[in-house]
VEXNUDO-541885 format. One record per residue (C-alpha): residue number from 1; residue in one letter; x, z, y. Coordinates in nm, 3 decimals. Each point is the difference from the previous one (the first is absolute). Layout:
PT num residuo    east      up   north
PT NUM       A       X       Z       Y
...
***
This chain:
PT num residuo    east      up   north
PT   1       X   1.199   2.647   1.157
PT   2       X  -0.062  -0.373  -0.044
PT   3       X   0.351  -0.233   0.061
PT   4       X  -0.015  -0.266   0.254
PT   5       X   0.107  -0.299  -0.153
PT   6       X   0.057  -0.323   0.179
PT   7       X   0.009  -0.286  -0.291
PT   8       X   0.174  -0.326   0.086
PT   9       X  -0.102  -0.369  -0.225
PT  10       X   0.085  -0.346   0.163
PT  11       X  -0.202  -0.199  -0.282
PT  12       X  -0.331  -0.116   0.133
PT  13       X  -0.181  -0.096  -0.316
PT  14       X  -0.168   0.264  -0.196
PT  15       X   0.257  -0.018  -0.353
PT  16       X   0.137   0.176  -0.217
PT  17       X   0.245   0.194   0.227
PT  18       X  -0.297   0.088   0.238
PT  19       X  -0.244   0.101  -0.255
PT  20       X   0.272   0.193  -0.168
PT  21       X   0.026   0.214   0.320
PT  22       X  -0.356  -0.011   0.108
PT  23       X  -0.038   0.162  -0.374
PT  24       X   0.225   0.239   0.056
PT  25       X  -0.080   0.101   0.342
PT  26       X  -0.387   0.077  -0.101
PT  27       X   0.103   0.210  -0.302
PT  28       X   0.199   0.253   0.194
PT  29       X  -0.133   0.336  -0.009
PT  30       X  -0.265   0.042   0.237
PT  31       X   0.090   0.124   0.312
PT  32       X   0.373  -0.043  -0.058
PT  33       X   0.094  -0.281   0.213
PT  34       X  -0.131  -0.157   0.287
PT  35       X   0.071  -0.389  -0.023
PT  36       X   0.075  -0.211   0.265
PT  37       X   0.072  -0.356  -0.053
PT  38       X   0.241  -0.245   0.184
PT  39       X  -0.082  -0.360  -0.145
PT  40       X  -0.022  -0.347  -0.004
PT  41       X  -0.354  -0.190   0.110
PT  42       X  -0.146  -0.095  -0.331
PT  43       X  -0.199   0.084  -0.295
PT  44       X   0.216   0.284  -0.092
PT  45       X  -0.044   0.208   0.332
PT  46       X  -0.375  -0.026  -0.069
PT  47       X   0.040   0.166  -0.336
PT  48       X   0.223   0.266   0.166
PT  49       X  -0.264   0.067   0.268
PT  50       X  -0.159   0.168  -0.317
PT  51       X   0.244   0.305   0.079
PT  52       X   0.115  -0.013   0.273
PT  53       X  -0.002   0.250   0.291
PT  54       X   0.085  -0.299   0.227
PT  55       X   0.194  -0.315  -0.053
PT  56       X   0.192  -0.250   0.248
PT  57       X   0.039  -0.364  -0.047
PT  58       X   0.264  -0.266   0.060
PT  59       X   0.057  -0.352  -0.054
PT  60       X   0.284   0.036  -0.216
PT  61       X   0.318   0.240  -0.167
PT  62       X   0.357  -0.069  -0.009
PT  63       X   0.129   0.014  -0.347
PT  64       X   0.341   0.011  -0.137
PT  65       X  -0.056  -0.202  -0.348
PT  66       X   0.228   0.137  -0.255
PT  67       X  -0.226  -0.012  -0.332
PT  68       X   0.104  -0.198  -0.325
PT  69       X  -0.250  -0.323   0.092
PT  70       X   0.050  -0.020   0.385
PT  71       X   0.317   0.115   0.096
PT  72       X   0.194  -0.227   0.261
PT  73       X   0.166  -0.251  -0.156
PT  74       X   0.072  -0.350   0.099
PT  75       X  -0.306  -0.151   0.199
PT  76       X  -0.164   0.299  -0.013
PT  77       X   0.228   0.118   0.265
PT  78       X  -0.278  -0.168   0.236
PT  79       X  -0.216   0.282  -0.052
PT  80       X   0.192   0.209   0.178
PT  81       X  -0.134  -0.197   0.343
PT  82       X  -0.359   0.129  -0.111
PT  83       X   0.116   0.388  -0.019
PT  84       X   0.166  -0.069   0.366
PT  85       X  -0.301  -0.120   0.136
PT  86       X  -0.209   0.280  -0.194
PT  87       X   0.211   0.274   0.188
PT  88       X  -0.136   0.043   0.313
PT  89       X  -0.317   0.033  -0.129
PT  90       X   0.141   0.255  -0.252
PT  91       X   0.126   0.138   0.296
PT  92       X  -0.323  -0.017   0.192
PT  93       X  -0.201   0.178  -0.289
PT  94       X   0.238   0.301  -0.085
PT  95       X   0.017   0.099   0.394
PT  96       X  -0.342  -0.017  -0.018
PT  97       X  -0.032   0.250  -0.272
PT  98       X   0.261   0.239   0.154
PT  99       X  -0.254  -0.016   0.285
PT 100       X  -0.283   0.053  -0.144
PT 101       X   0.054   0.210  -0.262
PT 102       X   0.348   0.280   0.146
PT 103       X  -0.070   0.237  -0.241
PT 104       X   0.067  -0.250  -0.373
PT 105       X   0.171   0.271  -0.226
PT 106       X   0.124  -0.258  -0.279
PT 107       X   0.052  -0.388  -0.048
PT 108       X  -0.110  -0.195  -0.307
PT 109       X   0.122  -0.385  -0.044
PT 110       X  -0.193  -0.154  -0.266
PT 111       X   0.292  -0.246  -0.056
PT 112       X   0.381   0.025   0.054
PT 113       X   0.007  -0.338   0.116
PT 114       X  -0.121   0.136   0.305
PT 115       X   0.236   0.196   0.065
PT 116       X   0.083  -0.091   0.369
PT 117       X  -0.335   0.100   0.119
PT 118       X   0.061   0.394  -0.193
PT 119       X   0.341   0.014   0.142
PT 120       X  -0.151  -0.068   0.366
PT 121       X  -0.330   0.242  -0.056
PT 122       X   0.279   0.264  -0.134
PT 123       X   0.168  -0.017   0.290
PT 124       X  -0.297  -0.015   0.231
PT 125       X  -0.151   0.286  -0.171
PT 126       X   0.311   0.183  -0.124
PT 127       X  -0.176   0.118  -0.304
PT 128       X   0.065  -0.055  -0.357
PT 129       X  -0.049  -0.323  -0.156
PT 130       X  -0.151  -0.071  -0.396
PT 131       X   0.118  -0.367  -0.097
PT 132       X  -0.274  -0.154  -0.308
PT 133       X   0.214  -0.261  -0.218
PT 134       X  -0.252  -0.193  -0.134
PT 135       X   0.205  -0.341  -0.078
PT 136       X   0.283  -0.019  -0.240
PT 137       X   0.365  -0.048   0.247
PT 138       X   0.229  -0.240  -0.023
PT 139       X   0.289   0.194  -0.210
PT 140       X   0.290  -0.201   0.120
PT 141       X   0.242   0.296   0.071
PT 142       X   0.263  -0.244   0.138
PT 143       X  -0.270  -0.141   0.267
PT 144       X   0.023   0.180   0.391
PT 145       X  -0.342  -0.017  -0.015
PT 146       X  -0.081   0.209  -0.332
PT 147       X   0.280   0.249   0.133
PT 148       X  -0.163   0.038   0.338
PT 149       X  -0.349   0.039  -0.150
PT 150       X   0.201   0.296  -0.224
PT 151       X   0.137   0.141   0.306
PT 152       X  -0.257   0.009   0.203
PT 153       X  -0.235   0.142  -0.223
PT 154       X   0.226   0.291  -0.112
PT 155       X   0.071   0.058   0.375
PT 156       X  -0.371  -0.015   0.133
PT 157       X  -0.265   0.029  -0.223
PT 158       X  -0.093   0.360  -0.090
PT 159       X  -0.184  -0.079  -0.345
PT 160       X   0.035  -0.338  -0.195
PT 161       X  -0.308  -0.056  -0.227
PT 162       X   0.012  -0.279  -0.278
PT 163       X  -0.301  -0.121  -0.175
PT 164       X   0.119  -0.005  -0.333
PT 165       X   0.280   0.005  -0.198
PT 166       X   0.085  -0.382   0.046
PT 167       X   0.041   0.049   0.374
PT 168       X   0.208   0.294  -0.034
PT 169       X   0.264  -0.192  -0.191
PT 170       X   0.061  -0.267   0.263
PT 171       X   0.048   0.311   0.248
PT 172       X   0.362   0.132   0.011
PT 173       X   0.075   0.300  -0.212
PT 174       X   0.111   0.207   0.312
PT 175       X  -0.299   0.008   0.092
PT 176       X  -0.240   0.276  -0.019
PT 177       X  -0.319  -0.144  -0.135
PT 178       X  -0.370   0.153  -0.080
PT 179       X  -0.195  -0.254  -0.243
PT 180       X  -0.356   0.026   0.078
PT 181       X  -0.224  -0.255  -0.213
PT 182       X  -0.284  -0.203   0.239
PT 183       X  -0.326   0.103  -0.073
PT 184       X  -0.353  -0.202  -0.005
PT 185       X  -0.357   0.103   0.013
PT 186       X  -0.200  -0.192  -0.207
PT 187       X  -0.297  -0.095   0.235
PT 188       X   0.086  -0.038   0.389
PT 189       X  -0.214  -0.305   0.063
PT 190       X  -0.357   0.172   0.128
PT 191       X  -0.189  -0.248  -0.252
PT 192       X   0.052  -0.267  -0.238
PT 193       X   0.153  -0.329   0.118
PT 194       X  -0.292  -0.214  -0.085
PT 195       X   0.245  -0.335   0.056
PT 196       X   0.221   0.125  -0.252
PT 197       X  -0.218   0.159  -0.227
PT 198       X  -0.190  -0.379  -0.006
PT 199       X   0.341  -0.172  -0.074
PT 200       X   0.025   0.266  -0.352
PT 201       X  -0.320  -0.059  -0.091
PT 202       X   0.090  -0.369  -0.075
PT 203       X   0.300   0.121  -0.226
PT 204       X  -0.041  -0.142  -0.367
PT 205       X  -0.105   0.329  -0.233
PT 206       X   0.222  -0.058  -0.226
PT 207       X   0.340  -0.150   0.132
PT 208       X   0.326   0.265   0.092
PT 209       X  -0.040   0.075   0.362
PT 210       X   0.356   0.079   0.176
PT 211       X   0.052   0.028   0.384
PT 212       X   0.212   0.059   0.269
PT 213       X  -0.068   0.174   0.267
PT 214       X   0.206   0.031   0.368
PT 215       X   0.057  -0.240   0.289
PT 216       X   0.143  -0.361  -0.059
PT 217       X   0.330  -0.062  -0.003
PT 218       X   0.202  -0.229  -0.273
PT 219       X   0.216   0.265  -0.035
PT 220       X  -0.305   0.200  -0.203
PT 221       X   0.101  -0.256  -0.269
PT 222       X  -0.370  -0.177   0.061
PT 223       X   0.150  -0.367  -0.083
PT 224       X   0.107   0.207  -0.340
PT 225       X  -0.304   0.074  -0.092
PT 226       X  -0.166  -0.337   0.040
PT 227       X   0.320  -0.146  -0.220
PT 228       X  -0.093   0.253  -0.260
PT 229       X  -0.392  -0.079   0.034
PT 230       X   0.119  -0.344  -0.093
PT 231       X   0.170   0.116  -0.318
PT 232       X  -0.257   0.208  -0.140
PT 233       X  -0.280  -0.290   0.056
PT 234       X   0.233  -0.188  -0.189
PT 235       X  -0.023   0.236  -0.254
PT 236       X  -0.381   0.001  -0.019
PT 237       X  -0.059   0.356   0.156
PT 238       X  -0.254   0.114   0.180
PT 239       X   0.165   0.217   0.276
PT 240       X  -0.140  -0.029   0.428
PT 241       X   0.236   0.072   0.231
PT 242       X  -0.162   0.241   0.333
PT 243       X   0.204  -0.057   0.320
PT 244       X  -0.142   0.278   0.235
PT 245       X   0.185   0.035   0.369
PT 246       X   0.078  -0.242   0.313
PT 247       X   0.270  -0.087   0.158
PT 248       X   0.161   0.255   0.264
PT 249       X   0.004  -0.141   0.306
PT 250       X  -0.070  -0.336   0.145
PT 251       X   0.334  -0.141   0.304
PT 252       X  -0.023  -0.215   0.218
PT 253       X   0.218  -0.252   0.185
PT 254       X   0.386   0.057   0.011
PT 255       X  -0.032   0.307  -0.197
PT 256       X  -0.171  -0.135  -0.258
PT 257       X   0.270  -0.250  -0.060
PT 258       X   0.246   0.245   0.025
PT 259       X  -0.147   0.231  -0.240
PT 260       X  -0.079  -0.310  -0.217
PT 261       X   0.371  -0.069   0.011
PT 262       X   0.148   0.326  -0.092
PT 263       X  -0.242  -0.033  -0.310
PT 264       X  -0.231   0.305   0.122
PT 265       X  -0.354  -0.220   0.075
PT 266       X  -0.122  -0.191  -0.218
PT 267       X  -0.356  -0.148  -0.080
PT 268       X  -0.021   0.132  -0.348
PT 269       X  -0.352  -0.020  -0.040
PT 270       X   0.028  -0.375   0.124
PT 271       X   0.253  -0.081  -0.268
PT 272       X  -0.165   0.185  -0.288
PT 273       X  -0.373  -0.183   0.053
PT 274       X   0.188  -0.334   0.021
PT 275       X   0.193   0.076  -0.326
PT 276       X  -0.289   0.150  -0.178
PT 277       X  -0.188  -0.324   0.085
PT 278       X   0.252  -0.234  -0.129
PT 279       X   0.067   0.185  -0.320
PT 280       X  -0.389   0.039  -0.055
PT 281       X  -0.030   0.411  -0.032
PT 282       X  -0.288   0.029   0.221
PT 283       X  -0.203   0.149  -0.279
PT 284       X   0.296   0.271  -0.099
PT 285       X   0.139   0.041   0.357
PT 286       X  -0.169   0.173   0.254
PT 287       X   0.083   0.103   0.322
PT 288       X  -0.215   0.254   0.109
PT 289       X   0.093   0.092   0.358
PT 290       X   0.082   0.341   0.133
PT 291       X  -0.235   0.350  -0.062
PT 292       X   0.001   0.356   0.116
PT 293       X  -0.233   0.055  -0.319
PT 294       X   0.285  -0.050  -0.229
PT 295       X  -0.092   0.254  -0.266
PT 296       X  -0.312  -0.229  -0.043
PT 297       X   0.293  -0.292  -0.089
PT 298       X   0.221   0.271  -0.248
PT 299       X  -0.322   0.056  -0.195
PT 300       X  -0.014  -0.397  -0.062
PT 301       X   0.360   0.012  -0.126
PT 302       X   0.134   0.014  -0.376
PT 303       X   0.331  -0.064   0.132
PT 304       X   0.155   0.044   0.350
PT 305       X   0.345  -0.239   0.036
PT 306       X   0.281   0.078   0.246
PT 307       X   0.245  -0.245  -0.065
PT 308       X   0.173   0.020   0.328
PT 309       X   0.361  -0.075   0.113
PT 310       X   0.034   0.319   0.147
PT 311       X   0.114   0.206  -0.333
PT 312       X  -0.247   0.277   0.022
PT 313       X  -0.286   0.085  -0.098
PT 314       X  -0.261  -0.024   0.318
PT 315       X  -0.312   0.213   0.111
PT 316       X  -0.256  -0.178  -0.171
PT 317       X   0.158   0.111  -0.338
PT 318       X  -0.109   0.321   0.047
PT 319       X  -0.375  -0.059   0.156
PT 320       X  -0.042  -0.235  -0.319
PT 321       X   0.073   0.301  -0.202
PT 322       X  -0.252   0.247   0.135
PT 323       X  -0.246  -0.264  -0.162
PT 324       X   0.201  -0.009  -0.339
PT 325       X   0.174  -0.316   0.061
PT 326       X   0.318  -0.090  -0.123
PT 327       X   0.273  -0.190   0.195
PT 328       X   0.259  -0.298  -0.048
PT 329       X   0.261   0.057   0.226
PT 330       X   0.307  -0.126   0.063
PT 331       X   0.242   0.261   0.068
PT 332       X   0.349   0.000  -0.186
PT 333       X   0.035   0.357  -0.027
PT 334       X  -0.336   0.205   0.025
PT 335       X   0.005   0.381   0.038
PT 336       X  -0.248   0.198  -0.175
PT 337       X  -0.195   0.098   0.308
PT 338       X  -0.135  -0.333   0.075
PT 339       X   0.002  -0.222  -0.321
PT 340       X   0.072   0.146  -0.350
PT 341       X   0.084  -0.367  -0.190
PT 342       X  -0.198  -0.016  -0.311
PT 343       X  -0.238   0.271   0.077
PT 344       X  -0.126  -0.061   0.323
PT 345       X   0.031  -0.368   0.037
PT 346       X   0.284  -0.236  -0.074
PT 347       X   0.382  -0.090   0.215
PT 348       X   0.053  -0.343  -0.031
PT 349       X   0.277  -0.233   0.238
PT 350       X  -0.049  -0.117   0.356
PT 351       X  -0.044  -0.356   0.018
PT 352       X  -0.089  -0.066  -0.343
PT 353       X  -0.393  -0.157  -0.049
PT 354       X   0.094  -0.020  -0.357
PT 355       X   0.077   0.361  -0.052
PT 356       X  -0.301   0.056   0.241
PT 357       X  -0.214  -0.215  -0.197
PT 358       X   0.163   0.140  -0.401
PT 359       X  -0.118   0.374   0.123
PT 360       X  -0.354  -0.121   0.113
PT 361       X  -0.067  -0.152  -0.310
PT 362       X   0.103   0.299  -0.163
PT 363       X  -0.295   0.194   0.135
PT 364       X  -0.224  -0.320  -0.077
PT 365       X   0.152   0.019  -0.338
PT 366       X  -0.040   0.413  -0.031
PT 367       X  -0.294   0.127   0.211
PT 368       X   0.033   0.365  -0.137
PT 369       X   0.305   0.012   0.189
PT 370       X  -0.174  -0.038   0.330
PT 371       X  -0.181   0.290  -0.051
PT 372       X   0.319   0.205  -0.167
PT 373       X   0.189  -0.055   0.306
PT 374       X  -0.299   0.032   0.235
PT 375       X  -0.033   0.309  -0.118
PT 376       X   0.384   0.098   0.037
PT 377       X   0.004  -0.157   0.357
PT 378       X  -0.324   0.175   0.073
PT 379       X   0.204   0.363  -0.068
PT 380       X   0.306  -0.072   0.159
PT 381       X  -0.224  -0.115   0.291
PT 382       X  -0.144   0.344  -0.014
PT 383       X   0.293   0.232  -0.028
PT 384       X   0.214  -0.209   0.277
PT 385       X  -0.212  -0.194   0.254
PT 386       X  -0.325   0.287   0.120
PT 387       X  -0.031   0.024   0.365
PT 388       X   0.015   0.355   0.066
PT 389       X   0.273   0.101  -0.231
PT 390       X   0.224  -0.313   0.162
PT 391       X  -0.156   0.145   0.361
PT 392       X   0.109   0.334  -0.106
PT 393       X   0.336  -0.080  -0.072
PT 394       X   0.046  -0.221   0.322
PT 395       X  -0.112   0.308   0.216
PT 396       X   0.239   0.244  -0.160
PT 397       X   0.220  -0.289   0.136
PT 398       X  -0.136   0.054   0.352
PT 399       X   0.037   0.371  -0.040
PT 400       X   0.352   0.011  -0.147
PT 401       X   0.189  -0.200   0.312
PT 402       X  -0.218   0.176   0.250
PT 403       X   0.136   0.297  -0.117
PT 404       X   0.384  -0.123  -0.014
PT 405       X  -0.087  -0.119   0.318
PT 406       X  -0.097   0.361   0.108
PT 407       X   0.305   0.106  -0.161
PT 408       X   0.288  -0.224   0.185
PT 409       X  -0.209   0.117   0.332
PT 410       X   0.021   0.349  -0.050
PT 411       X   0.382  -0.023  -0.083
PT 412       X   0.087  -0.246   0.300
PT 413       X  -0.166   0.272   0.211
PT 414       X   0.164   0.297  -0.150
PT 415       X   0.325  -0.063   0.170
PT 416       X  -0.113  -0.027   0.322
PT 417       X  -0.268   0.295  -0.044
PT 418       X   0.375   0.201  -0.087
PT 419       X   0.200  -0.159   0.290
PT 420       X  -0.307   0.114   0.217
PT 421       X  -0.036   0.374  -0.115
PT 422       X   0.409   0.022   0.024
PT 423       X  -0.045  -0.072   0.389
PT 424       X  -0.261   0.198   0.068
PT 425       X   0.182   0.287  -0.186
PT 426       X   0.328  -0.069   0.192
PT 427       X  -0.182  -0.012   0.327
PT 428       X  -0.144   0.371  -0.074
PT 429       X   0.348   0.105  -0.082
***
């Protein structure tokens, strides 16, 4: 019998979050789950009207912000008037659901920074609740809000499901944790984005092509990259750097200067033209915009770069792979089912264009080794990030706290089913 499933994601732009589930939602064994999907208006909710059964809109979530990069701190207390005036409408949109669809057997948040929202549809629905960790957590142990998160998690959430390794560790050890790798199919886009595929075809044959790929932010480590661009010119290299994505989400008004304020809007893509035009890179720098045909992009690539902030490796080290591209990644400590250092790409620092800029040059300087660890990344791409055996594991997931659920029932009921027969006996006595 298929499981009801109501899925719950406040981020309107279709990323790496929402493809991740969108992935993982259409790999499920067929006839397993039907998916219903409360969202945000945006380009993400048309990707999950792919699979969905139904879907409800709303303006915005409430979030409660505890990951390493945004957790409230300082100014960025502010944000906490946007999640107040996202609530009713968070609100609004789960009441809705209970309305419309009374008979949800299971709830799936595709972030645990919206957890408000899953403890409201838990209560509304009274059913159990899955909770995707898909950010690495502030790991402040000291902080009321990390030991809140804890508490709340171990308290409500039926199943906790980390993406990798990297995200488990910034999770507390008490708590019970399934690591399920993200998946990615290869060709979603229904043809070839011809604006992008023009942009590639201007690429020089023979330079070293590296990219990023994800939405804008400086915290991506983008102004990094243009630093270390400037280093290796210096050094008479031929290397382009590919800038595929957009930025997120475009405020207005007092929000937008709030936002701007607590460092969480910026105009990236304004400040990396202007910089690429005063330091003359224009013919190694290229910002390509954003694509659903990214596969198209990966097959460009000799090198993909993720030289964020965040200290992890992201999603697009993983596509990358399934085309044999090896990554540069900043991550301090990378686990072995994301980024094997040496053999699959290269670790280097965050915030350090010069250690960004010595490990490019080292695949200028040894091409063999882009195709060595291609090759490796390719493999490990294969054994850890294919859609239905990811899918598979996420619905033995579904399966295993619907049947713990089952469980508790049956033994709250037991008691009474024995109070009940010991009355009816004494009453024939």
């Amino acid at each position: 019998m298929s499981i009801k499933v109501l899925y719950i994601d406040g981020d309107g732009p279709f990323g790496g979050a929402s493809r991740s589930l969108f992935e993982a939602v259409r790999a499920l064994p067929t006839g397993s789950v039907t998916p219903y999907f409360a969202a945000v208006h945006g380009t993400a909710l048309d990707v999950y009207k792919q699979v969905a059964v139904d879907s409800i809109a709303t303006r915005g979530m409430t979030k409660f912000d505890n990951t390493r990069y945004s957790h409230y701190r300082g100014v960025r207390w502010l944000v906490l008037l946007r999640e107040l005036f996202h609530f009713p409408f968070t609100l609004a949109i789960l009441l809705q659901a209970r309305k419309r669809w009374p008979d949800i057997q299971l709830i799936h948040v595709n972030e645990a920074v919206y957890i408000i929202p899953a403890l409201i549809a838990k209560r509304l629905f009274k059913v159990p609740l899955v909770v995707h960790v898909r950010s690495l957590n502030q790991m402040d142990q000291g902080s009321l809000r990390t030991r809140w998160l804890t508490r709340t998690l171990k308290q409500n959430a039926n199943a906790i499901v980390a993406i990798n390794e990297n995200t488990r560790a910034t999770l507390s050890l008490d708590l019970p944790v399934d690591v399920i790798q993200n998946s990615f199919t290869a060709k979603l886009a229904p043809r070839t984005d011809p604006h992008i595929v023009a942009k590639l075809d201007k690429l020089r044959p023979d330079s070293l092509k590296v990219g990023f790929v994800g939405n804008l932010h400086h915290s991506k480590g983008l102004l990094d990259m243009l630093e270390a661009a400037k280093l290796i010119r210096a050094a008479g290299r031929d290397v382009e750097f590919l800038i595929v994505g957009g930025v997120t989400i475009k405020d207005k008004g007092l929000k937008a200067w709030l936002l701007a304020r607590a460092g969480l809007a910026q105009n990236v893509q304004a400040d990396l033209l202007a910089q690429v035009e005063r330091d003359g890179l224009g013919d190694c720098f290229h910002l390509l915009g954003p694509t659903y045909d990214i596969k198209c992009v990966y097959d460009r690539l000799d090198v993909l770069l993720f030289p964020s902030h965040y200290d992890a490796p992201g999603r697009p080290v993983f596509e990358a792979a399934f085309s044999a591209v090896p990554s540069i990644v900043s991550v301090h400590k990378p686990y072995a089912d994301t980024l094997v250092d040496g053999e699959t790409g290269m670790a280097i620092p965050a915030k350090d264009p010069a250690a960004l800029a010595r490990a490019i040059l080292h695949f200028v300087d040894h091409p063999e080794e882009v195709t060595r660890m291609g090759e490796n990344a390719r493999k490990l791409a294969d054994a850890n990030f294919y859609p239905p055996t990811n899918a598979k594991k996420l619905f033995g997931v579904y399966e295993r706290v619907l049947r713990a659920a089952e469980h508790a029932d049956a033994a709250r009921k037991e008691p009474n089913d024995t109070i009940s027969r010991r009355q009816h006996d004494s009453k024939n006595i």
